[in-house]
N, C-alpha and C positions, 0 to 999 in steps of 0.2 A: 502473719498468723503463726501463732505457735505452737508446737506439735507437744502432744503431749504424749506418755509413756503410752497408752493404749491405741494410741495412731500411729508409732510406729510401724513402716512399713517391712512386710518380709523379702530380704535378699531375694535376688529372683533367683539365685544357685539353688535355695531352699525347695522353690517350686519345682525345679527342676529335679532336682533328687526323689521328690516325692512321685511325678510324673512316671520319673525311671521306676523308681521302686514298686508301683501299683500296675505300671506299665498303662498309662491314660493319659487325656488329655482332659484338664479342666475345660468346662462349658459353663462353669457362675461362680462368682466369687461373691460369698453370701453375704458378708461382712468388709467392706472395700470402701474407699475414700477414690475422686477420680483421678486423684494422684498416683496413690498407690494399688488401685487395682491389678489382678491377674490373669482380667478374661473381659472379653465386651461386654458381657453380659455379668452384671455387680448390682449387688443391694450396699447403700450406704444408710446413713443415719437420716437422709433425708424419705430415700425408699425404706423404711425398714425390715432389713430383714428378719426380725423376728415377727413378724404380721404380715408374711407372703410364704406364696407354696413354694418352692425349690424344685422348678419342673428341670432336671439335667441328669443326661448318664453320669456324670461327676462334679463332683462342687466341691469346691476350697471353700475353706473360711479359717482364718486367723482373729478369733475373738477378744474381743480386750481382755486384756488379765484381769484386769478389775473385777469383771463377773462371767467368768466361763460359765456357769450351770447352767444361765439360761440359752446358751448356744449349743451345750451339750445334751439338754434335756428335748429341746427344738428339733438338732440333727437326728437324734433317736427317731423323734415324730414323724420326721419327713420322712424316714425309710422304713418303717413302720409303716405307714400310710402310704406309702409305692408314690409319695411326689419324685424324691429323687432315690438313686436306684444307689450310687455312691456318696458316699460323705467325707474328704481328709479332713481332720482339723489337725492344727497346729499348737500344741497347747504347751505349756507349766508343766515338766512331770514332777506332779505334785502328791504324794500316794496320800497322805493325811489328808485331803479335802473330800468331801461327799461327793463333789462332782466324778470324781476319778475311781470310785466305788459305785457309782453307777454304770461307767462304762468299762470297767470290766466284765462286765458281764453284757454287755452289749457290743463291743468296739472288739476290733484287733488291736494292740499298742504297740506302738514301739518305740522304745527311748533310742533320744539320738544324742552323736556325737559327731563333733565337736560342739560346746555353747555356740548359741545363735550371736552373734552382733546385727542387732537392726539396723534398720535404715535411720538414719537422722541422730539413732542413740551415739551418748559418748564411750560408752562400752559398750561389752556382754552383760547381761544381768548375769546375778548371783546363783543362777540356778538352772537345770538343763531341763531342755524341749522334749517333747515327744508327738509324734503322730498318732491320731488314734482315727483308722478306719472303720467307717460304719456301714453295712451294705447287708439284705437279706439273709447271708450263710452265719453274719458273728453276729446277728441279732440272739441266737441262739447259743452260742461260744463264745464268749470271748476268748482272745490269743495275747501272750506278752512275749515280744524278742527286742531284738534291740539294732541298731545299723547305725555305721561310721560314713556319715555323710560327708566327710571333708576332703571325698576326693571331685567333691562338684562344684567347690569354694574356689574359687577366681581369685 
């Protein structure tokens, strides 16, 4: 089977950085394949997780690039709605897209450094990542900073 650029999965040093950064441990990984998941408890495409609740004090999800809005407009909902109490996504810091103009004003963000190189890809993509934290206090605020993740790269 062939992986394609939205299966790519994310370095586990990635999760790790984020864990440290948030200071948590994931309990669902919203968006997961059972290859590349990062918690036992994962929505894949066959579970999907955008048509399930997100009951976890923390949830990862690494959405296809292909169509973040509908994972970011989702994450909002879920913590809005008190399914899940935290949200990391891993996204595209993409500032021209709508998706990333809705969560500023909902999300903490933070761009990171160094570019990711996925799992399976034959590079870095062309462009860098950012985390954006969703959880009750920046439902109301959003925050922009920025963190040099490369000292959790193996």
């Amino acid at each position: 089977m062939k992986i394609t650029g939205d299966e790519y999965a994310t370095p586990p040093w990635v999760v790790e950085a984020a864990q440290t950064i948030y200071r948590c441990k994931f309990d669902l990984d919203a968006c997961a394949t059972f290859q590349n998941r990062k918690c036992d408890r994962y929505f894949s495409k066959y579970i999907d997780g955008l048509s399930q609740p997100w009951p976890a004090n923390w949830v990862w999800c690494n959405p296809p690039y292909s169509e973040p809005h509908k994972w970011v407009n989702y994450a909002i909902e879920q913590v809005e709605w008190g399914f899940a109490c935290n949200v990391v996504l891993l996204l595209k810091a993409d500032t021209s897209a709508r998706w990333f103009h809705t969560l500023s004003d909902k999300a903490d963000m933070h761009l990171l450094s160094p570019r990711i190189k996925f799992m399976g890809a034959k590079g870095s993509p062309p462009w860098g990542s950012m985390f954006a934290h969703i959880w009750p206090s920046s439902i109301a605020r959003g925050l922009m900073g920025t963190y040099d993740i490369k000292k959790f790269k193996k």
